[in-house]
C-alpha positions in Angstrom: 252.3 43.1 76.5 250.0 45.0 73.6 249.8 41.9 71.7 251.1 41.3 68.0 251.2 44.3 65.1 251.0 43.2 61.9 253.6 44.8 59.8 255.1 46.3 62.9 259.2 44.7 62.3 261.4 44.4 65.2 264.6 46.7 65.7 266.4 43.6 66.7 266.2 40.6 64.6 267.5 37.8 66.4 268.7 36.2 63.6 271.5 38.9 63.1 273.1 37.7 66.3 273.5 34.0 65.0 276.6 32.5 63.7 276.9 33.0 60.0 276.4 29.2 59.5 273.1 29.8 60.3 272.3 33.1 58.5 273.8 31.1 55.3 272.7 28.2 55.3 269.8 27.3 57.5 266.9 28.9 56.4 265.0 27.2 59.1 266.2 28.9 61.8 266.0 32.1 60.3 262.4 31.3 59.7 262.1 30.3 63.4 263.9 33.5 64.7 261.6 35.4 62.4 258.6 34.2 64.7 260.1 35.3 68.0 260.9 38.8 66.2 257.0 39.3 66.0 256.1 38.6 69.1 259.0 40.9 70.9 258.6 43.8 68.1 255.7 45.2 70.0 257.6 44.5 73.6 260.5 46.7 72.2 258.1 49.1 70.9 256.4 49.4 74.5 259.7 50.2 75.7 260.5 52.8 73.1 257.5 54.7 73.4 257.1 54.2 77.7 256.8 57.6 78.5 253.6 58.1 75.9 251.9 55.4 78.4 252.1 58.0 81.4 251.0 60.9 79.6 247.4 61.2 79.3 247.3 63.1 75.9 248.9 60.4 74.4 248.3 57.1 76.2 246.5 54.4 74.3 242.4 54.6 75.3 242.3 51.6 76.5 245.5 52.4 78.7 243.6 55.4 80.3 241.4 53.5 83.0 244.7 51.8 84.6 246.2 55.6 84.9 242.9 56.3 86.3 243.4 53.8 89.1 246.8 55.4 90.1 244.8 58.6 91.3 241.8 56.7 92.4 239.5 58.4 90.1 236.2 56.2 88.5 236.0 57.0 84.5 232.7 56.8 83.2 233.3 54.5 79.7 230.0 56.5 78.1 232.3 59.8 78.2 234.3 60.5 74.7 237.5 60.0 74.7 238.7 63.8 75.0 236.5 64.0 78.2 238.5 60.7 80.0 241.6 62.2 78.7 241.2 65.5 80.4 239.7 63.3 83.3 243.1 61.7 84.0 244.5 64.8 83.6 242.7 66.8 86.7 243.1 63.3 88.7 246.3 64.3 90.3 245.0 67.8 91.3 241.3 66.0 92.1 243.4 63.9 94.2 245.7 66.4 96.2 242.1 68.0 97.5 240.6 64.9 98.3 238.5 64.5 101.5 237.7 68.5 101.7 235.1 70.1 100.7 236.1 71.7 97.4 238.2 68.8 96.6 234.3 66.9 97.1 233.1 69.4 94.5 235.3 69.0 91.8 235.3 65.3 91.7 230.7 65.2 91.6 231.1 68.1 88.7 233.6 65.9 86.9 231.3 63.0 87.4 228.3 64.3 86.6 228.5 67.4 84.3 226.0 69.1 87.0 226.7 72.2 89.1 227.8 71.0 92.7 227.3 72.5 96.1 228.6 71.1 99.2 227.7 73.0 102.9 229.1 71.3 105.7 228.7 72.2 109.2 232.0 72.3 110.4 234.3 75.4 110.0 237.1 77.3 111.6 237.9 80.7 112.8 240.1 83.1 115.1 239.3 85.2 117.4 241.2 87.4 120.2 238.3 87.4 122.7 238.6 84.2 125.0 235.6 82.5 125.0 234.3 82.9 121.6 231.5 80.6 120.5 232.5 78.0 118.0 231.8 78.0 114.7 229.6 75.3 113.2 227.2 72.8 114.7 228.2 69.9 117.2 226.4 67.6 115.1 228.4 66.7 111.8 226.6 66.8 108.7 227.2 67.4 105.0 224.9 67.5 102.2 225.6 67.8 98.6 223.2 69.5 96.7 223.2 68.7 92.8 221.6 71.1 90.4 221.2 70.3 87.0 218.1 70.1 84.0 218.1 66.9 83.7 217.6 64.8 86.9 218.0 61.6 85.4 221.0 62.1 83.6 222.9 62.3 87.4 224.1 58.2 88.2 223.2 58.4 92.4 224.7 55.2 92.8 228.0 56.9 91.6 227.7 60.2 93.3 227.0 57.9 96.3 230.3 56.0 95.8 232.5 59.6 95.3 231.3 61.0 98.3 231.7 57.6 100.2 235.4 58.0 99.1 236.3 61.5 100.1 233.9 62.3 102.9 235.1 61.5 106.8 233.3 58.0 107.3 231.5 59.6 110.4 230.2 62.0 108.7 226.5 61.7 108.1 225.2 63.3 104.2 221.8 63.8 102.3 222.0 64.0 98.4 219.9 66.8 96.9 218.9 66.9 93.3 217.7 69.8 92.1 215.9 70.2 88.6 216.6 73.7 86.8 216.2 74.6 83.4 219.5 76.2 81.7 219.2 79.9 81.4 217.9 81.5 78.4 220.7 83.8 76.3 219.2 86.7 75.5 219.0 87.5 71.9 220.5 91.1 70.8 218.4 92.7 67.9 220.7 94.5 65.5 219.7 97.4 63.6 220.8 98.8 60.5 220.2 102.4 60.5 220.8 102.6 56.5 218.4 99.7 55.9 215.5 100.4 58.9 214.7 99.7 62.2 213.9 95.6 62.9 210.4 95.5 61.1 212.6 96.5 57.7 211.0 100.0 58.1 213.1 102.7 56.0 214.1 106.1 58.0 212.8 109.0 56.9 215.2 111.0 54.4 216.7 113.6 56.4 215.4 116.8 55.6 217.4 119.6 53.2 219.3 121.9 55.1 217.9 125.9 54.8 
């Protein structure tokens, strides 16, 4: 239950399904109905509103953790609350891909903000020639490679718990963090031909036709 709402009135009074001998004339059992009417108004409220609670555009904040835990997906409570919305939102899908590679991706770039590559050793392929070499290396192996500006700013212990959760638990891995600054936008010099070139310089006046 949410609790109490002050001002919040209940669409139910219980006092309109007493006997009339007690809506007229005891006021103390109206008063003590009154009481209970608080307490459920936010019950029947709940109720009313239920399919708000599932939607993660709408659900109450503190509500979005526990829809969290139905797609087993970790919010970070220092995101804003637009980023654990959309969080909630990608669980299902995040989910669904869970324990492959990709699906490994997504969830350490929603954690961490950083760009994310996973190479693992395994692989498949077809061939028509019998015999084919495999593709791959016998040894398993995975490492996750984590490229961002701000080293730091990456929680390990986290990223260690994601890819606990969605990598095969034989499966040996090796975190990499690398450190690279963001790319520089390049800046576009406009130039006015009526008023000059970029140092403010005037054209020359075209000359006079013969």
């Amino acid at each position: 239950m949410r609790g109490t709402i002050e001002g919040l009135r209940s669409p139910h009074p219980l006092a309109q399904g007493l006997p009339a001998i007690y809506q007229e004339e005891d006021p103390f059992t109206i008063r003590l109905t009154e009481a209970f009417d608080d307490v459920l108004a936010p019950v029947f409220s709940t109720l009313d509103n239920l399919p708000a609670y599932f939607d993660p555009s709408l659900t109450p904040p503190d509500f979005l953790g526990w829809l969290a835990s139905w797609v087993a997906l970790e919010l970070d409570e220092t995101w804003d609350l637009a980023r654990r919305r959309q969080a909630v939102k990608s669980g299902v899908d995040l989910l669904r891909r869970r324990g492959t590679a990709v699906g490994l991706a997504d969830e350490l770039r929603l954690a961490t903000g950083a760009e994310i590559e996973v190479l693992e050793n395994g692989g498949t392929a077809w061939s028509l020639d019998p015999g084919s070499p495999m593709v791959g290396t016998p040894d398993p192996a995975l490492l996750v490679r984590i490229v961002t500006p701000d080293a730091g700013a990456v929680d390990l212990d986290r990223v260690e718990r994601i890819i606990g959760a969605g990598k095969p638990a034989h499966v040996p891995h090796k975190v990499e963090v690398v450190v690279q600054a963001p790319a520089k936008k390049s800046r576009v010099k406009v130039v006015d031909a009526a008023a000059g070139d970029a140092t403010g310089d005037k054209p020359p006046d075209p000359e006079p036709a013969a």
